[in-house]
N, C-alpha and C positions, 0 to 999 in steps of 0.2 A: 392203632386199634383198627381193624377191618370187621366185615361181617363173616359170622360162620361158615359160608357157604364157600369160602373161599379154602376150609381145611376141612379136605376130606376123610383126613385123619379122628376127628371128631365124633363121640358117638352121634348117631343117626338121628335118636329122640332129639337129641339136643339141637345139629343144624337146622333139626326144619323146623325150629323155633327162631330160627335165626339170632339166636346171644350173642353179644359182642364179644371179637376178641381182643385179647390183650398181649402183643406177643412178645411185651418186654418181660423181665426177671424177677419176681421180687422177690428174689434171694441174692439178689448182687449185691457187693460190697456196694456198694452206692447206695442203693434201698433201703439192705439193712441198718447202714449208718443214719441215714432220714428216713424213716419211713413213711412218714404220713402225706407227703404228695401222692406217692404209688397209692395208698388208700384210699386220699381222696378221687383219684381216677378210677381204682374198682369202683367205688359205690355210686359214681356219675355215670360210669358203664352202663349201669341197671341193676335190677336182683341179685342178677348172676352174670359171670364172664368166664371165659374160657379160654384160661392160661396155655397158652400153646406150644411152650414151653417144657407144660409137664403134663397135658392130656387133660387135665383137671378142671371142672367148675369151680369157682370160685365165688366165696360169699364175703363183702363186709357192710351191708347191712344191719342195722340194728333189725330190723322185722323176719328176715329170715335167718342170721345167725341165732337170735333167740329160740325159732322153732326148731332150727336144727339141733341145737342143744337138751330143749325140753323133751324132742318126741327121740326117747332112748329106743325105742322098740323100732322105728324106720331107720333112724341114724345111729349105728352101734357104733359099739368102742370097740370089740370083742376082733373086728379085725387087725386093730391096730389102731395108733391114733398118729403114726407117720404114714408117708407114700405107700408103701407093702402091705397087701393084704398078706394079713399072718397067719387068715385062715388057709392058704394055699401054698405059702411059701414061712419056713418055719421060719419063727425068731430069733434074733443070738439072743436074748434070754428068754427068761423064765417070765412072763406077763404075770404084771403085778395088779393093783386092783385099777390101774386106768383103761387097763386093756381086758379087763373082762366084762361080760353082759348076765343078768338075772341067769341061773340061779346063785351062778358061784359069787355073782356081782353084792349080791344081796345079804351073804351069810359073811361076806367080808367088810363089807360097809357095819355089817350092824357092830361088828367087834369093835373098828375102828370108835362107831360112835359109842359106846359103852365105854370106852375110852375119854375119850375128849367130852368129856360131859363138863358143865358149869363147876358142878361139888365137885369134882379130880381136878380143877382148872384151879380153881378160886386159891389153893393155897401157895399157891406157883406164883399169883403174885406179887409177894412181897419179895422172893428173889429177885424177879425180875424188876423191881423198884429197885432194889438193893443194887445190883450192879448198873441200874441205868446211873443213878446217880455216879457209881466210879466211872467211869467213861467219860460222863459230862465235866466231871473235875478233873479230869486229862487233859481234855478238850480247853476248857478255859485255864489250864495254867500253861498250856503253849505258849512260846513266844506270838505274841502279836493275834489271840486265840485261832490260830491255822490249824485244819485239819482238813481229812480227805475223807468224803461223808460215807465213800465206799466201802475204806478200813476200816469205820467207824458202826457201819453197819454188818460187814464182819465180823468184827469182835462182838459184839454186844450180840449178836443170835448165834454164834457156833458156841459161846458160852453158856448163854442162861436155856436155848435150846436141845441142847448136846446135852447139857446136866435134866433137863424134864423128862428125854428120851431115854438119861442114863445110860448113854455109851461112854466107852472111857475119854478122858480131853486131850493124852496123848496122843498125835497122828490124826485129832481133828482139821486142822487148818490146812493138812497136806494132804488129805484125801478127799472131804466129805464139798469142796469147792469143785476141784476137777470134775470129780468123778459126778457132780447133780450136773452141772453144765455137758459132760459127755452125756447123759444120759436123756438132758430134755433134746441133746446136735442128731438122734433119732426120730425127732418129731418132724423133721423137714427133709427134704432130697440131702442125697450124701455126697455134697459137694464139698471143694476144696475145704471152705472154713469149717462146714461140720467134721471132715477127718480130722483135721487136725485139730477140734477140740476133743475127740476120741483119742485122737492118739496121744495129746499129754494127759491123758487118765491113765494111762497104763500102767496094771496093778494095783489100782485104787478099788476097783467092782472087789476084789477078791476081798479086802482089806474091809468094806463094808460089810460084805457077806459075813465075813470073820464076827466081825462087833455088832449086828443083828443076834448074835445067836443067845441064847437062853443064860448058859453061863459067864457068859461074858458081862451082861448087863448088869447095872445096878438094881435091887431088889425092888427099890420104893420106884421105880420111873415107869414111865409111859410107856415102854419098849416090853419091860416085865410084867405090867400088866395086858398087854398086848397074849400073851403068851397064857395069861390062866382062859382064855378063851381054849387054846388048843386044847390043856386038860380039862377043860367042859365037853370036847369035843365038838364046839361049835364050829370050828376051823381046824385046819390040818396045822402038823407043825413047819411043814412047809410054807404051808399060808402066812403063818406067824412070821415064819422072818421077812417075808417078800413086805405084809404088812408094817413091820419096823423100818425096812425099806424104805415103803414108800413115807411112811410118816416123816423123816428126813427129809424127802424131797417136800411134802406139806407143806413143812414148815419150816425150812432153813431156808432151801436157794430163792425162791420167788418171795420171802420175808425181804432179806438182803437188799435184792433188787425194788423192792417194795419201800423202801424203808430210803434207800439210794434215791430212788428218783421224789417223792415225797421232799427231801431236806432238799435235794439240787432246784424241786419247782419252790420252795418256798423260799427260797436266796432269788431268784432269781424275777420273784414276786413281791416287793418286799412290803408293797401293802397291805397283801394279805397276811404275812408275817407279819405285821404290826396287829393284826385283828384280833389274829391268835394267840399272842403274845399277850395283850391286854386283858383275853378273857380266853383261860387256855382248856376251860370247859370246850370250847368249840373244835378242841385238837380231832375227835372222831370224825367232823366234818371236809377238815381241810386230809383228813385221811383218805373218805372215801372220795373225795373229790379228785384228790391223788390216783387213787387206782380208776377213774374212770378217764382223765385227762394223761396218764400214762402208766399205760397196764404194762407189769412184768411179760405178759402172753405176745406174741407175736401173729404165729397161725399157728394150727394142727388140723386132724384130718381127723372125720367120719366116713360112716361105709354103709352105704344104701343095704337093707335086707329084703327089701320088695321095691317094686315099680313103684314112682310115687311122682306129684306133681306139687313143686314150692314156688309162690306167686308166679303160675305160670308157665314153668318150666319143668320140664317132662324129661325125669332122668331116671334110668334105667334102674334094676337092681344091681349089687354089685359095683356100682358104682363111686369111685373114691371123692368124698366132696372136702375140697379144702374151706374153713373157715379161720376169718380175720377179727378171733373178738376187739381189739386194739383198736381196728377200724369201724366195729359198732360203739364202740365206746363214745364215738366222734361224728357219728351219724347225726348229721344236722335235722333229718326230719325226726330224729330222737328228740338231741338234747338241744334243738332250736340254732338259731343263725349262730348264736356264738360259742357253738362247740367247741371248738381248736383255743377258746381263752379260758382259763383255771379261773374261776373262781366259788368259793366253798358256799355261799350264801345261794347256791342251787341246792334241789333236792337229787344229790347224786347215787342215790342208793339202787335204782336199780340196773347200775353198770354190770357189764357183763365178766369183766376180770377173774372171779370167781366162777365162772359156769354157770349151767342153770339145770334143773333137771337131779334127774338121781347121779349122775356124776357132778356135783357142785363139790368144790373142793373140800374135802373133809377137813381139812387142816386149817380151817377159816376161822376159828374161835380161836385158837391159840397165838394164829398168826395176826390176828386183830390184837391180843391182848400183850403182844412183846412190843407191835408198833404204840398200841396206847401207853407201855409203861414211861419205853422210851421218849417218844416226843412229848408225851404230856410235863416230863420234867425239863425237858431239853425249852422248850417252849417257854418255861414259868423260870426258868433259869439264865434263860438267853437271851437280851434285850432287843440285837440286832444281829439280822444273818444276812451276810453278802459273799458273792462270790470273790476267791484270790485267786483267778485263773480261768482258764477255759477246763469245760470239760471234755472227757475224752470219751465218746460212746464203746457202749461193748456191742461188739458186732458177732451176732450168734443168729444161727437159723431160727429159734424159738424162743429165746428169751431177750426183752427188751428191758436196757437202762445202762448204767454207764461204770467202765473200767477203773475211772478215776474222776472226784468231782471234789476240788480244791474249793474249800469255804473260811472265812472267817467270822467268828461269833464275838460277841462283846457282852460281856458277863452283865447281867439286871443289876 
Protein backbone atom coordinates (compact mmCIF):
# COMPACT_ATOMS: atom_id res chain seq x y z
CA UNK A 1 0.00 0.00 0.00
CA UNK A 2 1.58 3.37 -0.87
CA UNK A 3 0.02 6.82 -1.21
CA UNK A 4 -1.83 8.28 -4.33
CA UNK A 5 0.63 10.67 -5.22
CA UNK A 6 2.84 8.08 -6.31
CA UNK A 7 0.23 7.02 -9.36
CA UNK A 8 -0.20 9.41 -11.72
CA UNK A 9 -2.29 7.27 -13.49
CA UNK A 10 -5.05 8.18 -10.89
CA UNK A 11 -7.91 10.45 -11.39
CA UNK A 12 -6.84 13.87 -10.40
CA UNK A 13 -9.91 14.53 -7.79
CA UNK A 14 -8.92 11.53 -6.23
CA UNK A 15 -4.81 12.08 -5.67
CA UNK A 16 -5.02 15.23 -4.20
CA UNK A 17 -7.11 13.67 -1.67
CA UNK A 18 -4.36 11.59 -1.15
CA UNK A 19 -6.30 7.79 -0.80
CA UNK A 20 -4.41 5.05 -0.14
CA UNK A 21 -3.43 2.51 -2.50
CA UNK A 22 -3.62 -0.81 -2.78
CA UNK A 23 -1.76 -2.44 -5.40
CA UNK A 24 -2.27 -5.94 -4.65
CA UNK A 25 -5.35 -8.06 -6.59
CA UNK A 26 -8.45 -8.94 -5.27
CA UNK A 27 -9.33 -10.99 -7.83
CA UNK A 28 -6.43 -13.54 -7.42
CA UNK A 29 -6.90 -16.89 -6.90
CA UNK A 30 -5.49 -16.41 -3.53
CA UNK A 31 -8.01 -13.69 -2.57
CA UNK A 32 -10.78 -15.13 -4.07
CA UNK A 33 -10.18 -18.38 -2.13
CA UNK A 34 -9.75 -16.19 1.39
CA UNK A 35 -11.19 -13.31 1.05
CA UNK A 36 -11.53 -11.54 4.04
CA UNK A 37 -7.81 -10.60 4.94
CA UNK A 38 -7.77 -8.48 1.44
CA UNK A 39 -11.16 -6.97 3.02
CA UNK A 40 -10.00 -6.44 6.20
CA UNK A 41 -7.03 -4.33 4.68
CA UNK A 42 -9.46 -2.36 2.24
CA UNK A 43 -11.52 -1.12 5.15
CA UNK A 44 -8.15 -0.43 7.45
CA UNK A 45 -7.08 1.56 4.22
CA UNK A 46 -9.82 4.16 5.00
CA UNK A 47 -13.30 4.99 3.25
CA UNK A 48 -11.85 4.42 0.05
CA UNK A 49 -8.63 2.89 -1.68
CA UNK A 50 -7.54 2.87 -5.04
CA UNK A 51 -6.90 -0.40 -6.73
CA UNK A 52 -4.17 0.14 -9.03
CA UNK A 53 -4.65 -2.59 -10.58
CA UNK A 54 -7.83 -1.68 -12.16
CA UNK A 55 -7.91 2.23 -11.94
CA UNK A 56 -10.80 1.96 -9.50
CA UNK A 57 -11.98 3.28 -5.98
CA UNK A 58 -12.80 1.01 -3.81
CA UNK A 59 -15.33 0.65 -1.03
CA UNK A 60 -15.71 -1.92 1.97
CA UNK A 61 -17.03 -0.08 4.32
CA UNK A 62 -20.15 -0.53 5.97
CA UNK A 63 -21.00 3.58 5.94
CA UNK A 64 -20.06 4.24 2.53
CA UNK A 65 -20.97 0.97 0.68
CA UNK A 66 -24.52 1.52 2.41
CA UNK A 67 -24.64 5.02 0.75
CA UNK A 68 -23.39 3.99 -2.40
CA UNK A 69 -26.09 1.55 -2.63
CA UNK A 70 -29.07 3.72 -1.33
CA UNK A 71 -28.24 6.98 -3.32
CA UNK A 72 -29.52 5.11 -6.96
CA UNK A 73 -29.61 8.60 -8.71
CA UNK A 74 -25.39 9.50 -7.97
CA UNK A 75 -24.59 5.72 -7.96
CA UNK A 76 -26.34 4.12 -11.07
CA UNK A 77 -26.64 0.53 -12.21
CA UNK A 78 -27.72 1.67 -15.75
CA UNK A 79 -23.92 1.66 -16.78
CA UNK A 80 -23.25 -1.57 -15.78
CA UNK A 81 -22.62 -3.23 -12.68
CA UNK A 82 -19.18 -4.89 -13.99
CA UNK A 83 -15.82 -3.00 -14.97
CA UNK A 84 -17.38 -1.49 -18.63
CA UNK A 85 -19.37 1.20 -18.75
CA UNK A 86 -22.22 -0.09 -21.02
CA UNK A 87 -23.25 3.28 -21.61
CA UNK A 88 -20.28 3.82 -24.08
CA UNK A 89 -19.30 0.60 -24.97
CA UNK A 90 -22.12 -1.91 -25.87
CA UNK A 91 -22.92 -5.00 -23.85
CA UNK A 92 -22.98 -8.66 -25.15
CA UNK A 93 -26.26 -8.75 -23.80
CA UNK A 94 -29.36 -7.39 -23.51
CA UNK A 95 -29.37 -5.43 -19.66
CA UNK A 96 -31.67 -6.88 -17.63
CA UNK A 97 -33.33 -5.18 -14.62
CA UNK A 98 -29.74 -4.92 -12.58
CA UNK A 99 -28.40 -2.89 -15.14
CA UNK A 100 -31.12 -0.37 -15.70
CA UNK A 101 -31.98 2.97 -13.92
CA UNK A 102 -35.67 4.89 -13.42
CA UNK A 103 -37.69 5.02 -15.71
CA UNK A 104 -37.32 1.63 -17.30
CA UNK A 105 -35.85 0.48 -13.69
CA UNK A 106 -39.14 1.23 -12.16
CA UNK A 107 -41.90 -0.23 -14.67
CA UNK A 108 -39.89 -3.48 -14.37
CA UNK A 109 -39.39 -3.62 -10.70
CA UNK A 110 -42.94 -2.90 -10.10
CA UNK A 111 -43.92 -6.16 -12.38
CA UNK A 112 -41.45 -8.23 -10.69
CA UNK A 113 -43.05 -7.02 -7.33
CA UNK A 114 -46.62 -7.72 -8.42
CA UNK A 115 -45.07 -10.97 -8.65
CA UNK A 116 -43.43 -11.97 -5.72
CA UNK A 117 -45.99 -10.61 -3.34
CA UNK A 118 -46.83 -12.68 0.25
CA UNK A 119 -50.56 -14.03 -1.26
CA UNK A 120 -48.67 -15.51 -4.86
CA UNK A 121 -45.73 -16.74 -2.33
CA UNK A 122 -47.73 -18.27 0.60
CA UNK A 123 -49.04 -21.31 -1.38
CA UNK A 124 -45.57 -22.23 -2.56
CA UNK A 125 -44.90 -23.26 0.63
CA UNK A 126 -46.07 -26.35 1.20
CA UNK A 127 -44.10 -27.55 -1.86
CA UNK A 128 -41.41 -26.40 -0.61
CA UNK A 129 -41.89 -28.09 2.88
CA UNK A 130 -42.84 -31.14 0.83
CA UNK A 131 -39.60 -31.63 -0.86
CA UNK A 132 -37.39 -30.20 2.03
CA UNK A 133 -38.38 -33.03 3.78
CA UNK A 134 -37.36 -35.64 0.75
CA UNK A 135 -33.99 -34.34 0.63
CA UNK A 136 -33.56 -34.52 4.35
CA UNK A 137 -34.56 -38.28 4.39
CA UNK A 138 -31.79 -38.79 1.61
CA UNK A 139 -29.65 -37.21 3.61
CA UNK A 140 -30.25 -39.20 6.85
CA UNK A 141 -30.37 -42.65 5.22
CA UNK A 142 -26.83 -42.26 3.82
CA UNK A 143 -24.37 -44.50 5.06
CA UNK A 144 -23.03 -42.84 8.12
CA UNK A 145 -25.65 -39.53 7.40
CA UNK A 146 -22.74 -38.03 4.67
CA UNK A 147 -23.64 -35.61 2.44
CA UNK A 148 -22.25 -32.65 0.48
CA UNK A 149 -24.38 -29.49 1.65
CA UNK A 150 -23.54 -28.04 -1.99
CA UNK A 151 -25.54 -30.97 -3.93
CA UNK A 152 -27.81 -30.74 -1.31
CA UNK A 153 -28.47 -27.22 -1.91
CA UNK A 154 -28.65 -27.80 -5.59
CA UNK A 155 -31.18 -30.17 -5.61
CA UNK A 156 -33.55 -28.72 -3.20
CA UNK A 157 -33.67 -24.98 -5.23
CA UNK A 158 -33.28 -26.01 -8.96
CA UNK A 159 -36.41 -28.13 -7.97
CA UNK A 160 -38.82 -26.50 -5.84
CA UNK A 161 -37.50 -23.04 -7.61
CA UNK A 162 -37.42 -24.11 -11.21
CA UNK A 163 -41.12 -25.64 -10.53
CA UNK A 164 -42.34 -21.82 -8.86
CA UNK A 165 -40.69 -20.18 -12.04
CA UNK A 166 -42.26 -23.03 -14.19
CA UNK A 167 -39.70 -23.68 -16.58
CA UNK A 168 -39.34 -27.14 -17.67
CA UNK A 169 -36.85 -29.61 -15.08
CA UNK A 170 -35.46 -31.20 -18.04
CA UNK A 171 -31.83 -29.36 -18.82
CA UNK A 172 -32.38 -27.67 -15.40
CA UNK A 173 -29.08 -28.96 -13.69
CA UNK A 174 -27.19 -28.51 -17.04
CA UNK A 175 -27.80 -25.17 -17.89
CA UNK A 176 -29.49 -22.99 -15.22
CA UNK A 177 -25.72 -23.60 -12.81
CA UNK A 178 -23.33 -22.66 -15.56
CA UNK A 179 -24.95 -20.33 -17.27
CA UNK A 180 -26.12 -17.99 -13.55
CA UNK A 181 -22.26 -18.40 -12.40
CA UNK A 182 -21.27 -17.18 -16.30
CA UNK A 183 -23.38 -14.68 -15.93
CA UNK A 184 -22.64 -12.99 -12.33
CA UNK A 185 -18.01 -14.02 -14.11
CA UNK A 186 -19.44 -10.32 -15.87
CA UNK A 187 -19.71 -8.49 -12.61
CA UNK A 188 -15.74 -8.32 -12.23
CA UNK A 189 -12.62 -7.94 -14.77
CA UNK A 190 -12.39 -10.72 -17.43
CA UNK A 191 -9.71 -12.46 -16.09
CA UNK A 192 -8.61 -15.91 -16.44
CA UNK A 193 -11.07 -17.50 -13.82
CA UNK A 194 -13.93 -15.31 -15.04
CA UNK A 195 -13.44 -16.81 -18.96
CA UNK A 196 -13.40 -19.77 -18.14
CA UNK A 197 -16.39 -19.72 -16.08
CA UNK A 198 -18.02 -18.09 -19.41
CA UNK A 199 -16.66 -20.41 -21.45
CA UNK A 200 -18.14 -23.70 -19.74
CA UNK A 201 -21.57 -22.03 -20.22
CA UNK A 202 -21.56 -22.22 -23.74
CA UNK A 203 -24.98 -22.66 -25.16
CA UNK A 204 -26.59 -22.46 -21.90
CA UNK A 205 -27.71 -18.32 -22.49
CA UNK A 206 -29.53 -19.65 -25.55
CA UNK A 207 -31.17 -22.54 -23.77
CA UNK A 208 -32.45 -20.09 -21.02
CA UNK A 209 -33.58 -17.52 -23.48
CA UNK A 210 -35.47 -20.64 -24.89
CA UNK A 211 -37.27 -21.61 -21.51
CA UNK A 212 -38.05 -17.68 -20.55
CA UNK A 213 -40.33 -17.62 -23.32
CA UNK A 214 -44.12 -17.41 -22.95
CA UNK A 215 -44.95 -20.75 -24.39
CA UNK A 216 -42.62 -22.60 -22.98
CA UNK A 217 -43.62 -21.93 -19.37
CA UNK A 218 -45.89 -23.45 -17.04
CA UNK A 219 -49.33 -21.56 -16.91
CA UNK A 220 -49.77 -21.35 -12.89
CA UNK A 221 -45.76 -20.22 -12.24
CA UNK A 222 -44.04 -17.09 -11.44
CA UNK A 223 -42.37 -16.89 -15.08
CA UNK A 224 -46.34 -16.83 -16.50
CA UNK A 225 -47.26 -14.49 -14.50
CA UNK A 226 -44.52 -12.46 -15.17
CA UNK A 227 -45.71 -12.09 -18.69
CA UNK A 228 -49.57 -10.99 -18.13
CA UNK A 229 -47.76 -7.66 -17.20
CA UNK A 230 -46.51 -7.60 -20.88
CA UNK A 231 -50.33 -8.02 -22.04
CA UNK A 232 -51.20 -5.13 -19.62
CA UNK A 233 -48.78 -3.51 -21.47
CA UNK A 234 -47.04 -2.46 -18.34
CA UNK A 235 -43.66 -4.02 -19.77
CA UNK A 236 -42.60 -4.98 -23.11
CA UNK A 237 -42.38 -8.60 -24.01
CA UNK A 238 -38.97 -8.28 -24.31
CA UNK A 239 -38.85 -7.10 -20.90
CA UNK A 240 -40.88 -10.14 -19.87
CA UNK A 241 -38.32 -12.71 -20.66
CA UNK A 242 -35.20 -10.74 -19.57
CA UNK A 243 -37.43 -10.32 -16.23
CA UNK A 244 -37.86 -14.36 -16.13
CA UNK A 245 -34.29 -14.17 -16.52
CA UNK A 246 -33.46 -12.48 -14.11
CA UNK A 247 -35.92 -14.05 -11.59
CA UNK A 248 -33.65 -17.35 -12.00
CA UNK A 249 -30.84 -15.51 -11.10
CA UNK A 250 -32.95 -14.02 -7.85
CA UNK A 251 -33.60 -16.82 -6.76
CA UNK A 252 -31.74 -19.90 -7.63
CA UNK A 253 -27.81 -19.15 -7.90
CA UNK A 254 -27.12 -16.82 -4.66
CA UNK A 255 -30.19 -19.19 -2.73
CA UNK A 256 -27.64 -22.13 -3.49
CA UNK A 257 -24.74 -20.55 -2.32
CA UNK A 258 -26.77 -19.06 0.47
CA UNK A 259 -28.05 -22.03 1.68
CA UNK A 260 -24.11 -23.62 1.10
CA UNK A 261 -22.47 -21.42 3.18
CA UNK A 262 -25.28 -21.12 6.06
CA UNK A 263 -25.09 -25.39 6.57
CA UNK A 264 -21.07 -25.38 6.18
CA UNK A 265 -21.06 -22.29 9.03
CA UNK A 266 -23.28 -24.18 11.20
CA UNK A 267 -21.12 -27.58 11.09
CA UNK A 268 -18.48 -25.86 11.73
CA UNK A 269 -20.13 -24.00 14.70
CA UNK A 270 -21.58 -26.61 16.43
CA UNK A 271 -22.77 -24.49 19.37
CA UNK A 272 -24.81 -22.64 17.58
CA UNK A 273 -26.20 -25.53 15.89
CA UNK A 274 -26.99 -26.92 19.05
CA UNK A 275 -29.13 -23.63 19.81
CA UNK A 276 -30.98 -23.97 16.81
CA UNK A 277 -31.54 -27.38 16.99
CA UNK A 278 -33.15 -27.06 20.39
CA UNK A 279 -35.38 -24.20 19.44
CA UNK A 280 -35.57 -24.19 15.53
CA UNK A 281 -38.01 -21.12 15.73
CA UNK A 282 -34.58 -19.32 15.88
CA UNK A 283 -33.62 -20.85 12.30
CA UNK A 284 -34.39 -17.07 10.60
CA UNK A 285 -31.79 -15.68 12.80
CA UNK A 286 -28.94 -18.06 12.35
CA UNK A 287 -30.03 -17.25 8.57
CA UNK A 288 -29.67 -13.86 8.59
CA UNK A 289 -26.76 -14.09 10.67
CA UNK A 290 -25.39 -16.38 7.68
CA UNK A 291 -25.80 -13.87 5.10
CA UNK A 292 -24.10 -11.08 7.08
CA UNK A 293 -21.12 -13.39 8.31
CA UNK A 294 -20.77 -14.82 4.57
CA UNK A 295 -22.66 -13.15 1.92
CA UNK A 296 -22.94 -15.00 -1.46
CA UNK A 297 -21.74 -11.18 -2.99
CA UNK A 298 -18.21 -10.67 -3.51
CA UNK A 299 -17.95 -7.10 -5.23
CA UNK A 300 -19.63 -5.22 -8.10
CA UNK A 301 -19.57 -1.85 -9.56
CA UNK A 302 -21.48 1.39 -9.58
CA UNK A 303 -21.02 4.51 -11.93
CA UNK A 304 -20.88 7.95 -10.65
CA UNK A 305 -23.78 10.31 -12.82
CA UNK A 306 -22.44 13.60 -11.41
CA UNK A 307 -19.50 15.07 -9.33
CA UNK A 308 -19.96 13.99 -5.84
CA UNK A 309 -18.05 13.69 -2.48
CA UNK A 310 -18.25 10.21 -0.02
CA UNK A 311 -16.66 10.70 3.47
CA UNK A 312 -14.35 12.83 1.88
CA UNK A 313 -13.45 11.99 -1.17
CA UNK A 314 -13.90 13.76 -4.30
CA UNK A 315 -14.76 11.55 -7.17
CA UNK A 316 -15.42 12.57 -10.43
CA UNK A 317 -18.60 11.83 -12.61
CA UNK A 318 -18.30 8.92 -14.69
CA UNK A 319 -16.56 7.50 -12.51
CA UNK A 320 -16.58 3.49 -11.91
CA UNK A 321 -16.71 2.75 -8.13
CA UNK A 322 -16.08 -0.68 -7.03
CA UNK A 323 -17.98 -1.88 -3.84
CA UNK A 324 -17.30 -4.91 -1.24
CA UNK A 325 -20.76 -5.62 0.36
CA UNK A 326 -18.99 -8.93 2.00
CA UNK A 327 -16.47 -6.66 3.39
CA UNK A 328 -19.29 -4.21 5.04
CA UNK A 329 -20.96 -7.13 6.13
CA UNK A 330 -17.75 -7.45 8.59
CA UNK A 331 -17.20 -3.84 9.21
CA UNK A 332 -16.09 -3.78 12.80
CA UNK A 333 -17.19 -0.28 13.33
CA UNK A 334 -20.59 -1.82 12.01
CA UNK A 335 -21.11 -4.93 13.71
CA UNK A 336 -18.46 -4.21 16.77
CA UNK A 337 -15.08 -5.89 17.60
CA UNK A 338 -16.33 -9.31 17.00
CA UNK A 339 -17.49 -9.28 13.42
CA UNK A 340 -15.38 -11.97 11.82
CA UNK A 341 -17.23 -14.58 14.70
CA UNK A 342 -20.86 -16.00 13.68
CA UNK A 343 -22.97 -15.77 16.10
CA UNK A 344 -26.99 -15.37 15.63
CA UNK A 345 -27.92 -13.87 19.11
CA UNK A 346 -26.82 -10.40 17.30
CA UNK A 347 -29.19 -8.30 15.71
CA UNK A 348 -27.96 -9.17 12.02
CA UNK A 349 -30.63 -7.78 9.99
CA UNK A 350 -29.35 -4.88 8.65
CA UNK A 351 -26.39 -6.72 6.48
CA UNK A 352 -25.95 -5.54 3.33
CA UNK A 353 -26.15 -8.99 1.24
CA UNK A 354 -29.35 -8.12 -0.17
CA UNK A 355 -28.60 -4.40 -1.42
CA UNK A 356 -30.09 -1.56 -0.20
CA UNK A 357 -31.90 1.11 -2.04
CA UNK A 358 -34.37 0.59 -5.13
CA UNK A 359 -32.01 -2.09 -6.32
CA UNK A 360 -32.44 -4.41 -3.17
CA UNK A 361 -32.74 -7.62 -4.51
CA UNK A 362 -36.25 -8.54 -5.69
CA UNK A 363 -36.01 -12.08 -5.21
CA UNK A 364 -35.36 -11.79 -1.27
CA UNK A 365 -38.84 -13.10 -0.13
CA UNK A 366 -38.73 -16.12 -1.92
CA UNK A 367 -35.32 -16.81 -1.40
CA UNK A 368 -35.79 -16.34 2.37
CA UNK A 369 -38.78 -18.51 2.19
CA UNK A 370 -36.99 -21.90 0.43
CA UNK A 371 -33.97 -21.28 2.99
CA UNK A 372 -36.69 -21.12 5.97
CA UNK A 373 -38.58 -24.23 4.51
CA UNK A 374 -35.40 -26.00 4.20
CA UNK A 375 -33.32 -25.57 7.21
CA UNK A 376 -36.31 -25.11 9.47
CA UNK A 377 -36.79 -28.99 8.97
CA UNK A 378 -33.20 -29.84 8.41
CA UNK A 379 -32.70 -28.27 11.92
CA UNK A 380 -35.79 -29.94 13.98
CA UNK A 381 -34.75 -33.22 12.17
CA UNK A 382 -31.04 -33.19 12.51
CA UNK A 383 -29.63 -33.51 16.07
CA UNK A 384 -26.04 -33.02 15.22
CA UNK A 385 -24.07 -31.49 12.17
CA UNK A 386 -20.28 -31.92 11.79
CA UNK A 387 -18.00 -31.65 9.21
CA UNK A 388 -16.58 -35.15 7.13
CA UNK A 389 -14.02 -33.34 5.41
CA UNK A 390 -12.45 -30.14 4.39
CA UNK A 391 -14.18 -27.86 2.27
CA UNK A 392 -13.47 -26.82 -1.09
CA UNK A 393 -14.08 -22.94 -1.89
CA UNK A 394 -15.62 -21.79 -5.21
CA UNK A 395 -13.44 -19.55 -6.57
CA UNK A 396 -15.36 -16.95 -8.80
CA UNK A 397 -14.86 -13.20 -9.47
CA UNK A 398 -18.58 -12.33 -7.86
CA UNK A 399 -19.89 -15.08 -6.09
CA UNK A 400 -18.79 -16.26 -2.83
CA UNK A 401 -19.18 -19.94 -1.07
CA UNK A 402 -17.96 -23.34 -1.65
CA UNK A 403 -17.79 -26.01 -4.55
CA UNK A 404 -18.02 -28.79 -2.23
CA UNK A 405 -18.78 -28.97 1.65
CA UNK A 406 -18.61 -32.61 2.97
CA UNK A 407 -21.07 -32.91 6.37
CA UNK A 408 -22.40 -35.44 8.35
CA UNK A 409 -25.85 -35.27 10.27
CA UNK A 410 -27.18 -37.62 12.99
CA UNK A 411 -30.89 -37.98 12.76
CA UNK A 412 -32.92 -36.31 16.37
Amino acid sequence: MGSASAHPTATDAITALDVPVIDEDPYSRENLADPYPFMRRLRQAGPAAWLSMYGVPAFGRDAEVREILEDHRTFISGAGVGSVNIHHNPPLRKPGILEVDPPIHTRMRAAMDGVITPKRLRPRRKDFATYAKTVIDEVLSTEDGEFDAARLAEQFVLRVFGDAVGIPRSGRAENLLVQGAANFATFGPQNEIAQRWIADSAGTYDWVLDNCAREVLDPSGMGAQLWEFADSGDISPEEATLLVRALLSAGLDTTIFAITNTLHTLATHPEQYAKVHADPRLVRFAIDESFRFESPFYAFYRTTSRDTVLSGVEIPAETKVLVFPGSANRDEERWGADADVYRFDRDSSGHLTFGMGIHQCVGQPISRMEMDALLSAFVTRVASLETAGPATRLVHTTLQSYASVPLRARAA
